[in-house]
mmCIF file of the C-alpha atoms, coordinates in Angstrom:
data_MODEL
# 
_entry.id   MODEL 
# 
loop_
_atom_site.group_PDB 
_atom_site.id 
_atom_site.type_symbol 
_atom_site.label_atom_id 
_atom_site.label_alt_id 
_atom_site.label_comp_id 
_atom_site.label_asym_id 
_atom_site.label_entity_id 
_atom_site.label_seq_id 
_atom_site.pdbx_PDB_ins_code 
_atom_site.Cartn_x 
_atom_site.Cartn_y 
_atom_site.Cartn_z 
_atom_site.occupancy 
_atom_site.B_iso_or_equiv 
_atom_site.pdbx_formal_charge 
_atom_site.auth_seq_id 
_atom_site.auth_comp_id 
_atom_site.auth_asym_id 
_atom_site.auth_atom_id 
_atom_site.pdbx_PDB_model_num 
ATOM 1   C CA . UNK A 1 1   ? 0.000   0.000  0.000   1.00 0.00 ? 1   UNK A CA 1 
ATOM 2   C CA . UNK A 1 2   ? 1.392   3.750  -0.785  1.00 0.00 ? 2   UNK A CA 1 
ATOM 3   C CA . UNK A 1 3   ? 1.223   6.070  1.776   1.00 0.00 ? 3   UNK A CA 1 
ATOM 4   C CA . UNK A 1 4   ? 2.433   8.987  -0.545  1.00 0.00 ? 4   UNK A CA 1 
ATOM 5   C CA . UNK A 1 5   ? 5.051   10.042 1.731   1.00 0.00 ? 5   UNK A CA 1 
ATOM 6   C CA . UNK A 1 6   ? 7.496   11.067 -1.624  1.00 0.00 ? 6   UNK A CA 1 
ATOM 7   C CA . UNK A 1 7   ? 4.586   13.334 -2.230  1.00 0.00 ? 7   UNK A CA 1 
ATOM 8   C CA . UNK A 1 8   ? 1.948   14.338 0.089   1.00 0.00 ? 8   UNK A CA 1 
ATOM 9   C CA . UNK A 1 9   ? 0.745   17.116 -1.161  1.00 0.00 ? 9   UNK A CA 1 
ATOM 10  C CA . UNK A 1 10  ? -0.288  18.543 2.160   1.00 0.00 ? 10  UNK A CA 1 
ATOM 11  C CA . UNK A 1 11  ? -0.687  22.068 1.370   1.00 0.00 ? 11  UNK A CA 1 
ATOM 12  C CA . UNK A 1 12  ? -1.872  21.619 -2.333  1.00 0.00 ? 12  UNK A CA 1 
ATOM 13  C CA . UNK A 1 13  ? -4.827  19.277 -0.966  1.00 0.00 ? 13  UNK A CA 1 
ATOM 14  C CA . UNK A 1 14  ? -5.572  21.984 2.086   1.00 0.00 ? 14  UNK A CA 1 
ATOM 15  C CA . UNK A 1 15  ? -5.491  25.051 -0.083  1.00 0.00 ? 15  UNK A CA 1 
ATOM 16  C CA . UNK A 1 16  ? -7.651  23.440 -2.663  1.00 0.00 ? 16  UNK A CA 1 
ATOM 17  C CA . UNK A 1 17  ? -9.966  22.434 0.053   1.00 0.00 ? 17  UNK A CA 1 
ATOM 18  C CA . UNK A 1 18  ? -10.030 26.049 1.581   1.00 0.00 ? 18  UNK A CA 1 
ATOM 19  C CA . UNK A 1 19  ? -10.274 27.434 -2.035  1.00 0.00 ? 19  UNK A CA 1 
ATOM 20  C CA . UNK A 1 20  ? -13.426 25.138 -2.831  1.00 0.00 ? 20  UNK A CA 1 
ATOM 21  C CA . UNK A 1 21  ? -14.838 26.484 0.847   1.00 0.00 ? 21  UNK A CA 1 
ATOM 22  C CA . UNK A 1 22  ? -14.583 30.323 -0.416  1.00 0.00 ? 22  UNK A CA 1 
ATOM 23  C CA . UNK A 1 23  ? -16.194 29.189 -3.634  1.00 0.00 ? 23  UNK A CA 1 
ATOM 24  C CA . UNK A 1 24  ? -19.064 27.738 -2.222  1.00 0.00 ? 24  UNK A CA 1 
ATOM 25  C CA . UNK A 1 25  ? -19.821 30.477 0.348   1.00 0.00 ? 25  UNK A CA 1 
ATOM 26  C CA . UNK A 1 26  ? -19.779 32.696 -2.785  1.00 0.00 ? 26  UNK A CA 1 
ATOM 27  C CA . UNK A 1 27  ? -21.971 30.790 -5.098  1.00 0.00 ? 27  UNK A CA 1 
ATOM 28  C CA . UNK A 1 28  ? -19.669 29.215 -7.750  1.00 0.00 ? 28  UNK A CA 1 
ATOM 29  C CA . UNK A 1 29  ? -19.389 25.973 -6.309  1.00 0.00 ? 29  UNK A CA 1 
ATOM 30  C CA . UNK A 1 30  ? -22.438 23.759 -5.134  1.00 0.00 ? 30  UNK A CA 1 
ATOM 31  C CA . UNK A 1 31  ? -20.768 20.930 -3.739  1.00 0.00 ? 31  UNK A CA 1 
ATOM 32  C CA . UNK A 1 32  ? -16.909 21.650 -2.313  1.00 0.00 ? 32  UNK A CA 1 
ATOM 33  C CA . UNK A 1 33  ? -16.970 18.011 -0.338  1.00 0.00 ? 33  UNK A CA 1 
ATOM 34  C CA . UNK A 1 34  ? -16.785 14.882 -1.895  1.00 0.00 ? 34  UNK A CA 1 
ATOM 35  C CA . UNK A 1 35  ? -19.261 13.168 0.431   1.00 0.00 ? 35  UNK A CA 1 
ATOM 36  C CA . UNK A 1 36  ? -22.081 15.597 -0.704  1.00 0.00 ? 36  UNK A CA 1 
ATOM 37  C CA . UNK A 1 37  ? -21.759 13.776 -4.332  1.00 0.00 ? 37  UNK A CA 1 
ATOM 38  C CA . UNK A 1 38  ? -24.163 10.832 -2.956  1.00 0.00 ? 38  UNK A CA 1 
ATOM 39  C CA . UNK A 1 39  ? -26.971 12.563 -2.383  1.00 0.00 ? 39  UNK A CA 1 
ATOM 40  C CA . UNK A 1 40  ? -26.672 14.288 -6.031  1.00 0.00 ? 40  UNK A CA 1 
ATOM 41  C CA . UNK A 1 41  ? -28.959 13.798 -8.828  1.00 0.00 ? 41  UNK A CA 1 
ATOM 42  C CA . UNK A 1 42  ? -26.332 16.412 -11.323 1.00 0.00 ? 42  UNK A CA 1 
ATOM 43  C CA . UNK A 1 43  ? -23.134 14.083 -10.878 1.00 0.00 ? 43  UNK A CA 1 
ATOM 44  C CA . UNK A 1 44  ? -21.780 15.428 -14.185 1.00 0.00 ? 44  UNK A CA 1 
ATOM 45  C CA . UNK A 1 45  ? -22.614 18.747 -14.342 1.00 0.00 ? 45  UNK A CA 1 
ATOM 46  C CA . UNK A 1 46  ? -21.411 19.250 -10.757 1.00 0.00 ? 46  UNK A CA 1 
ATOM 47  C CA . UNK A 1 47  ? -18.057 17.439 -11.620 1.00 0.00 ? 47  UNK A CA 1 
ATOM 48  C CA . UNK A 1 48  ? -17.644 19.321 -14.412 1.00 0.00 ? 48  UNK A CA 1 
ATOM 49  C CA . UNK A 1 49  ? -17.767 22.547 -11.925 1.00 0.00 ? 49  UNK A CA 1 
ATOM 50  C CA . UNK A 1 50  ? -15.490 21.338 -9.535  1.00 0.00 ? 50  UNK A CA 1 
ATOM 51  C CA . UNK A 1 51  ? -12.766 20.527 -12.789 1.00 0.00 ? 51  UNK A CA 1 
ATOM 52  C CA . UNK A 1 52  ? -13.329 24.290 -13.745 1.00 0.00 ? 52  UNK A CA 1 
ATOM 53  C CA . UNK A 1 53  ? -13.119 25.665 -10.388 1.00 0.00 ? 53  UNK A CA 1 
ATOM 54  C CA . UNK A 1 54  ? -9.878  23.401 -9.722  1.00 0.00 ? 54  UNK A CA 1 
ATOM 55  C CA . UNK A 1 55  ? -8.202  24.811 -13.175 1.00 0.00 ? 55  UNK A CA 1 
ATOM 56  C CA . UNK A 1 56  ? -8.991  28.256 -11.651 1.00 0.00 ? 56  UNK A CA 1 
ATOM 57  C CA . UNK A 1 57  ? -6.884  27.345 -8.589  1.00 0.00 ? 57  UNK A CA 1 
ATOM 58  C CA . UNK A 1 58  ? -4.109  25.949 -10.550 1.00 0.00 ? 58  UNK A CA 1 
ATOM 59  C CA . UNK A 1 59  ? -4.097  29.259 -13.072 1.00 0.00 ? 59  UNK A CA 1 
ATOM 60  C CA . UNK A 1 60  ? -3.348  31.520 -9.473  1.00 0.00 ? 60  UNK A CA 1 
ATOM 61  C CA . UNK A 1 61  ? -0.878  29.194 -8.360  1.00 0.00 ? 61  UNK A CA 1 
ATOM 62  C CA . UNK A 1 62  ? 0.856   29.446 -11.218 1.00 0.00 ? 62  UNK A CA 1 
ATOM 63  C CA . UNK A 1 63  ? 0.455   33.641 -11.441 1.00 0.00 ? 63  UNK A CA 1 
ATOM 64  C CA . UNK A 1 64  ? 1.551   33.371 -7.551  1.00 0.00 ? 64  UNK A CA 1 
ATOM 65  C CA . UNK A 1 65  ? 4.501   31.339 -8.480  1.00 0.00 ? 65  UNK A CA 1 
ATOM 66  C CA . UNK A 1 66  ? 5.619   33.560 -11.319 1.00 0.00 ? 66  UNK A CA 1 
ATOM 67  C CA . UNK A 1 67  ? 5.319   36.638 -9.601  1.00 0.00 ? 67  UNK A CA 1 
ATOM 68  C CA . UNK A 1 68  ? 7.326   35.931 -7.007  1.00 0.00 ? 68  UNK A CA 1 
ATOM 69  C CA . UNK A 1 69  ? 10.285  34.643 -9.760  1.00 0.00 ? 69  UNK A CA 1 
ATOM 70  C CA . UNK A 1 70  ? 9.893   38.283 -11.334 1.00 0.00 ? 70  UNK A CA 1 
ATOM 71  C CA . UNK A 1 71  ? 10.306  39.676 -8.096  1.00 0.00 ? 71  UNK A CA 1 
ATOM 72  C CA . UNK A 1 72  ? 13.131  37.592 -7.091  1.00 0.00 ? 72  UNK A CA 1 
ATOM 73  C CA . UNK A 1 73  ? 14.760  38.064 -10.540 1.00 0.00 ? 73  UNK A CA 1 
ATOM 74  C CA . UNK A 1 74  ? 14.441  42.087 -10.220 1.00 0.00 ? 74  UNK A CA 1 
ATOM 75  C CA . UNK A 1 75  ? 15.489  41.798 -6.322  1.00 0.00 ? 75  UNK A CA 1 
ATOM 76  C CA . UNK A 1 76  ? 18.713  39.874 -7.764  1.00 0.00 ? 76  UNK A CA 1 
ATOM 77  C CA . UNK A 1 77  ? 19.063  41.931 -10.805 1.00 0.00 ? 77  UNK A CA 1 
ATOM 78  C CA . UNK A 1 78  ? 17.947  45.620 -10.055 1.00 0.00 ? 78  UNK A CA 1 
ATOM 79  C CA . UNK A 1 79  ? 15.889  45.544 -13.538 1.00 0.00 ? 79  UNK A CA 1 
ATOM 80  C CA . UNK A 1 80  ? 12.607  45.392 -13.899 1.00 0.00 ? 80  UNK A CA 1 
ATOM 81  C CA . UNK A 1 81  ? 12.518  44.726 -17.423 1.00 0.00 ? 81  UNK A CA 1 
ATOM 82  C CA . UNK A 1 82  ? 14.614  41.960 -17.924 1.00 0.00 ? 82  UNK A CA 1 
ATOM 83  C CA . UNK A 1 83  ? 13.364  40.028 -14.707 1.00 0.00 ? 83  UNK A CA 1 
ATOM 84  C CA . UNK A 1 84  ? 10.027  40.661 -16.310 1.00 0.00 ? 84  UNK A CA 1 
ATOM 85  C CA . UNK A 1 85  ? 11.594  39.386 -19.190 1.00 0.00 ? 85  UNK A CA 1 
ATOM 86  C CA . UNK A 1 86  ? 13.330  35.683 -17.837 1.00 0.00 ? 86  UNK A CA 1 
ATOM 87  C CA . UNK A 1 87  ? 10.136  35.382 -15.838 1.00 0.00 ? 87  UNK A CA 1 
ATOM 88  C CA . UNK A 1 88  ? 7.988   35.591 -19.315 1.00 0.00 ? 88  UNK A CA 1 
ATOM 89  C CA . UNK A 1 89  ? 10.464  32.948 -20.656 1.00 0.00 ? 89  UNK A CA 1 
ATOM 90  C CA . UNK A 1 90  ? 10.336  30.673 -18.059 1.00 0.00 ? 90  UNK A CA 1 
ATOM 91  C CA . UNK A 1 91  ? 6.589   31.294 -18.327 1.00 0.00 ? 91  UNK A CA 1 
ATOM 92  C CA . UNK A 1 92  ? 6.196   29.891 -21.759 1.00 0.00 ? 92  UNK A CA 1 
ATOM 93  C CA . UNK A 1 93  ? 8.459   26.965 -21.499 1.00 0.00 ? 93  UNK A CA 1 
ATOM 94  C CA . UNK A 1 94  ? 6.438   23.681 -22.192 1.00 0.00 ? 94  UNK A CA 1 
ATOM 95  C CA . UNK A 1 95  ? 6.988   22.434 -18.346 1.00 0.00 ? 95  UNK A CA 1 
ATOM 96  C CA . UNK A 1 96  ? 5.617   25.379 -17.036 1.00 0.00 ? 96  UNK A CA 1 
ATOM 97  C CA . UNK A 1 97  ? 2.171   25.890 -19.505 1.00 0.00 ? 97  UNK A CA 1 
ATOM 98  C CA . UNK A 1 98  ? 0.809   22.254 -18.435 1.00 0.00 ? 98  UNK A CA 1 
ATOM 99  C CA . UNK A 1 99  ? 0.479   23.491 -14.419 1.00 0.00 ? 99  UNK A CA 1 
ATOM 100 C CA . UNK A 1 100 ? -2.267  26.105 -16.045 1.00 0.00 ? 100 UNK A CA 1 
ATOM 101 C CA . UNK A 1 101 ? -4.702  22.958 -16.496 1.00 0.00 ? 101 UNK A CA 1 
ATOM 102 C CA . UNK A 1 102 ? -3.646  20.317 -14.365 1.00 0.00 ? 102 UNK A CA 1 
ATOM 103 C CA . UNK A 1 103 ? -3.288  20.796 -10.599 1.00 0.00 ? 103 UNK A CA 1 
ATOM 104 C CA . UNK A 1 104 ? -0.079  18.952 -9.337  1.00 0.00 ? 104 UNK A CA 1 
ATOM 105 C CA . UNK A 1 105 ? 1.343   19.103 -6.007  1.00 0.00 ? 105 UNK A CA 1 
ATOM 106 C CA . UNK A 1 106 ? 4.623   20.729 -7.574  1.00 0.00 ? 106 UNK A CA 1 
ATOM 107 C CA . UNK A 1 107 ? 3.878   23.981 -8.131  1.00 0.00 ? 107 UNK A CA 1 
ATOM 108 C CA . UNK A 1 108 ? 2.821   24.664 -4.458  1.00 0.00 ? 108 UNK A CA 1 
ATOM 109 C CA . UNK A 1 109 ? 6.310   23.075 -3.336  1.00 0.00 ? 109 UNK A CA 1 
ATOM 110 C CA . UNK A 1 110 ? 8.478   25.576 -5.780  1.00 0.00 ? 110 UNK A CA 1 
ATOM 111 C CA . UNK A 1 111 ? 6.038   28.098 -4.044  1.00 0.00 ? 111 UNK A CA 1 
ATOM 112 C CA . UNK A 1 112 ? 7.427   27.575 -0.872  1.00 0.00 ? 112 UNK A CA 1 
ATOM 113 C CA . UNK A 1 113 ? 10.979  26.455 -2.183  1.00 0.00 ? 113 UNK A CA 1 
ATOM 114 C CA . UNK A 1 114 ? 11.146  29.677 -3.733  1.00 0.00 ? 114 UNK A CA 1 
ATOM 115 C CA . UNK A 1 115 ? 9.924   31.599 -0.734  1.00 0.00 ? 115 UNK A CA 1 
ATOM 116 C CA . UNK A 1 116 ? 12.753  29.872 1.086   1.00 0.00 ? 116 UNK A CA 1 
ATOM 117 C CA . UNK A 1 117 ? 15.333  30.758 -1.724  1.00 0.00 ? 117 UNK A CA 1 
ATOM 118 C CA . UNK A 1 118 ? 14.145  34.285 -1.272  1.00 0.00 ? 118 UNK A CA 1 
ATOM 119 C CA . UNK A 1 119 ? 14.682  34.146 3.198   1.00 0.00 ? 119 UNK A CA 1 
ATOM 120 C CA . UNK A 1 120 ? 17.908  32.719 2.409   1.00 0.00 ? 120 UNK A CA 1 
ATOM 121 C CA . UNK A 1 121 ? 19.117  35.333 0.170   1.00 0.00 ? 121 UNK A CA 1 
ATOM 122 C CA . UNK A 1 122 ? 18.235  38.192 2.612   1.00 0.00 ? 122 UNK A CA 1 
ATOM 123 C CA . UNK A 1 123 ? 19.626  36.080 5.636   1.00 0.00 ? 123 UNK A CA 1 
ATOM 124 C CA . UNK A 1 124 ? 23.073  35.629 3.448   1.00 0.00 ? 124 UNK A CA 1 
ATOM 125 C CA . UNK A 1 125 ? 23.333  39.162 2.163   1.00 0.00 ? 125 UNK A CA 1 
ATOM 126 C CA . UNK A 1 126 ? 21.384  41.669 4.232   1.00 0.00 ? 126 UNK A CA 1 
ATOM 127 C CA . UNK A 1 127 ? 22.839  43.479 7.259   1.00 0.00 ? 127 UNK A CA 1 
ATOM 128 C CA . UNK A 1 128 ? 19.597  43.957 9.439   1.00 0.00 ? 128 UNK A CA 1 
ATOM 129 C CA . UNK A 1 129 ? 18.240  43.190 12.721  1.00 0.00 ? 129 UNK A CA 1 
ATOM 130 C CA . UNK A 1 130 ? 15.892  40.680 10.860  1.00 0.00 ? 130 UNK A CA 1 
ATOM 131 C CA . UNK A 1 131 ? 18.416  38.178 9.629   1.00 0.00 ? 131 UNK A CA 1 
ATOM 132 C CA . UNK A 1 132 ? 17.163  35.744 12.436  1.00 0.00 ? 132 UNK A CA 1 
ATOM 133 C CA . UNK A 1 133 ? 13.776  36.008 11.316  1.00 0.00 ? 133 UNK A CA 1 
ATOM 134 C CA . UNK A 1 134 ? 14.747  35.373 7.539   1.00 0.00 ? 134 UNK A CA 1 
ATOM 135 C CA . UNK A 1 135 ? 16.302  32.007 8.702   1.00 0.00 ? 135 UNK A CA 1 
ATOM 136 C CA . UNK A 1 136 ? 14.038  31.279 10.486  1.00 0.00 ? 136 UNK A CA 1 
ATOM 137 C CA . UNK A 1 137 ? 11.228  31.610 7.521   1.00 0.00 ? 137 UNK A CA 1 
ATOM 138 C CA . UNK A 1 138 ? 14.108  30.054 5.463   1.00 0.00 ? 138 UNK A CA 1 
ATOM 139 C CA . UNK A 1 139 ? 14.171  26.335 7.090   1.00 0.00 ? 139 UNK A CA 1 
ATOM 140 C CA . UNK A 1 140 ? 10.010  26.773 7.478   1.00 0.00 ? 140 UNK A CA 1 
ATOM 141 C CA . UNK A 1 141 ? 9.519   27.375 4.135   1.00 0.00 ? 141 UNK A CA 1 
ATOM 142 C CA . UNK A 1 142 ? 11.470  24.826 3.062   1.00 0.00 ? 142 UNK A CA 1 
ATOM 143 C CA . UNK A 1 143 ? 10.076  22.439 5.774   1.00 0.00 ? 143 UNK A CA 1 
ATOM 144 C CA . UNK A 1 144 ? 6.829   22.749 3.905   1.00 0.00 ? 144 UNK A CA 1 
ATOM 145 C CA . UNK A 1 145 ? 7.631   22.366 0.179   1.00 0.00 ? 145 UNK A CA 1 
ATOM 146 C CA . UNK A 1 146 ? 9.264   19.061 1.809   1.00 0.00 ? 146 UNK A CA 1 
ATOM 147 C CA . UNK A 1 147 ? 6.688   18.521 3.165   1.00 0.00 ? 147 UNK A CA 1 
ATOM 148 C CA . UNK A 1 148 ? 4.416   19.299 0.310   1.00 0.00 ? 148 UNK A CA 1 
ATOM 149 C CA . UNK A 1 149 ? 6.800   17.519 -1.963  1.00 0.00 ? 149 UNK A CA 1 
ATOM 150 C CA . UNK A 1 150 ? 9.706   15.206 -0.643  1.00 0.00 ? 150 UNK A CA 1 
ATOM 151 C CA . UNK A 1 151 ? 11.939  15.158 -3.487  1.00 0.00 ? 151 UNK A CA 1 
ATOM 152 C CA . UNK A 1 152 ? 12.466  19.074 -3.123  1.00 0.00 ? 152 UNK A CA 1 
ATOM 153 C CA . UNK A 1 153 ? 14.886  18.053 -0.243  1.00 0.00 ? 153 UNK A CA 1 
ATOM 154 C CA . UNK A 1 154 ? 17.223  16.878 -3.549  1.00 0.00 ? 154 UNK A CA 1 
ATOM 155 C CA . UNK A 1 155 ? 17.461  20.855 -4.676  1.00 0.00 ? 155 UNK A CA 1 
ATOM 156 C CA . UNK A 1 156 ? 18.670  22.069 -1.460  1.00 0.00 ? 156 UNK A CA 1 
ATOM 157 C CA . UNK A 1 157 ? 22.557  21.437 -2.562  1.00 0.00 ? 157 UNK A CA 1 
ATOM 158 C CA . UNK A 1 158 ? 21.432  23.842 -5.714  1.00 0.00 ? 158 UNK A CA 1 
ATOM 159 C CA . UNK A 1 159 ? 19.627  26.485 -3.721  1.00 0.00 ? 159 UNK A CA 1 
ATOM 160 C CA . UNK A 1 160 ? 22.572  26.611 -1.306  1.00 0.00 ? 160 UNK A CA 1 
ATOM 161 C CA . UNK A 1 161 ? 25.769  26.607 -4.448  1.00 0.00 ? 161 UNK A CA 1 
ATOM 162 C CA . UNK A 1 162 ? 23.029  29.553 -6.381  1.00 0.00 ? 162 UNK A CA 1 
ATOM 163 C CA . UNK A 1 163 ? 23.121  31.500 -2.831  1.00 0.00 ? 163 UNK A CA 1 
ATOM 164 C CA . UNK A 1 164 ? 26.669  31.851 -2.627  1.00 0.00 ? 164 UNK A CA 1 
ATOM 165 C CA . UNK A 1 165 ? 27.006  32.655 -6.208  1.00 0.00 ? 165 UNK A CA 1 
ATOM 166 C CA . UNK A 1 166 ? 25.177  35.632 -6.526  1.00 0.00 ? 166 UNK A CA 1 
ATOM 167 C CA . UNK A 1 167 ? 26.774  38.916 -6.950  1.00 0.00 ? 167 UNK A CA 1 
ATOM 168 C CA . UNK A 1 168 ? 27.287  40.800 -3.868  1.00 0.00 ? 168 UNK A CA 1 
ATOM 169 C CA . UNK A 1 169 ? 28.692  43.592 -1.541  1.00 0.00 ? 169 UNK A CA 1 
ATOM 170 C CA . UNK A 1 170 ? 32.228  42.545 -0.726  1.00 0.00 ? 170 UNK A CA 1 
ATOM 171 C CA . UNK A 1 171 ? 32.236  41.067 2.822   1.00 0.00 ? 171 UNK A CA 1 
ATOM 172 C CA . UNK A 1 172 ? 34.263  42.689 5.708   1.00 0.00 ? 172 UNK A CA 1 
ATOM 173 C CA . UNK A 1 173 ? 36.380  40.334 7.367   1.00 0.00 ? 173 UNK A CA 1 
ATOM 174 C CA . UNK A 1 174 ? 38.217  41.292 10.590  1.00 0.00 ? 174 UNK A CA 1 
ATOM 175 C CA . UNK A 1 175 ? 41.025  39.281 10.997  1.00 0.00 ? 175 UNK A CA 1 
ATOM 176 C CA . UNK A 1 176 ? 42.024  41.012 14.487  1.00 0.00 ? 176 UNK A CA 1 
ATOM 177 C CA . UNK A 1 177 ? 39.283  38.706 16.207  1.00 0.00 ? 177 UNK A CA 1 
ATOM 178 C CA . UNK A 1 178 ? 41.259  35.300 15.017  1.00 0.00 ? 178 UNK A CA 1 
ATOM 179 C CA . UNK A 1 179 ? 44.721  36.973 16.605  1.00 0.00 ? 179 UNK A CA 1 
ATOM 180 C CA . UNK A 1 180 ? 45.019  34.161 19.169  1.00 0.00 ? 180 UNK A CA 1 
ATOM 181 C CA . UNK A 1 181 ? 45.975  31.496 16.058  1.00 0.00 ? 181 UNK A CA 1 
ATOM 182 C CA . UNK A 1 182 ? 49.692  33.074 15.898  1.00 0.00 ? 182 UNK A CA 1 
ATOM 183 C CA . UNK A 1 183 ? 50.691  32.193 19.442  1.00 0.00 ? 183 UNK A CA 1 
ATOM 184 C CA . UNK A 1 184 ? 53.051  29.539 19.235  1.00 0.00 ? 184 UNK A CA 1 
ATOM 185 C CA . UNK A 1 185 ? 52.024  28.168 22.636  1.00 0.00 ? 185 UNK A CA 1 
ATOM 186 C CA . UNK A 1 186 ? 49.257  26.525 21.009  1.00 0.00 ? 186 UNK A CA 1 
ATOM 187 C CA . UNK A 1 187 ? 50.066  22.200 20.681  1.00 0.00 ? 187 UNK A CA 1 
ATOM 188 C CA . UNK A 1 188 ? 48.471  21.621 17.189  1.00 0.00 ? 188 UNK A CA 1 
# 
């Protein structure tokens, strides 16, 4: 028996279940649980609904997901029009257009994997009182695209090599705090 513990799909099953809630309290949903479909004479029509409704969900994923790589792109680059730009490319690549119709459980993860990239970045390179804070936001975020999605724990190596590679401020190193190394009366 599978458990689905590679992919859960915790938060894409919640959200969708929380976005079917605010569609029936509105009115474009009649049914948002699956136990209501035995007592329904309009099986089809009402499946049919809750396939629309569910492509609706997966179209702002994916306009949540790309907005935050155009605003990670400009926060990396300082230009708005060529972020806009790789964003609009990575937009129309074939692996990207089939999330607008089908609902999968990896576009949430890169959500929150790319919400992490984005805390690690301003922990690394950002001299603030919030660095703490960004970490912190760093290892949840990436606890839940795990957990969302378990094989996202195989692009942490990448995440971490693309943080150090970006372009930054030179770093100030004091070497007068690491002083004690040239006593000799230290046994090595």
């Amino acid at each position: 028996e599978h458990e689905y513990t590679d992919h859960s799909g915790y938060f894409t099953i919640l959200g969708l279940s929380i976005f079917y809630k605010i569609c029936n309290i509105f009115g474009f949903l009649n049914i948002f649980k699956f136990s209501l479909f035995n007592n329904n004479i309009n099986f089809d029509e009402n499946l049919q609904n809750i396939i629309f409704v569910t492509r609706i969900y997966s179209v702002i994923c994916v306009a949540i997901y790309f907005t935050m790589i155009s605003f990670i792109f400009n926060y990396i680059l300082k230009d708005k029009i060529i972020s806009f730009l790789l964003a609009g490319l990575l937009f129309v690549s074939s692996g990207s257009i089939i999330f607008l119709v089908t609902l999968r459980t990896e576009m949430i993860a890169m959500i929150f994997f790319v919400s992490s990239f984005f805390c690690l970045i301003n922990f690394l390179y950002n001299e603030n009182k919030k660095k703490l804070f960004f970490l912190i936001l760093f290892f949840l975020f990436l606890f839940c695209a795990i957990l969302n999605k378990g094989q996202v724990f195989y692009y942490l190596p990448c995440l971490l090599l693309i943080s150090y590679f970006l372009p930054r401020k030179d770093l100030e190193f004091n070497l007068s705090n690491f002083q004690f190394l040239n006593k000799k009366n230290i046994k090595y």
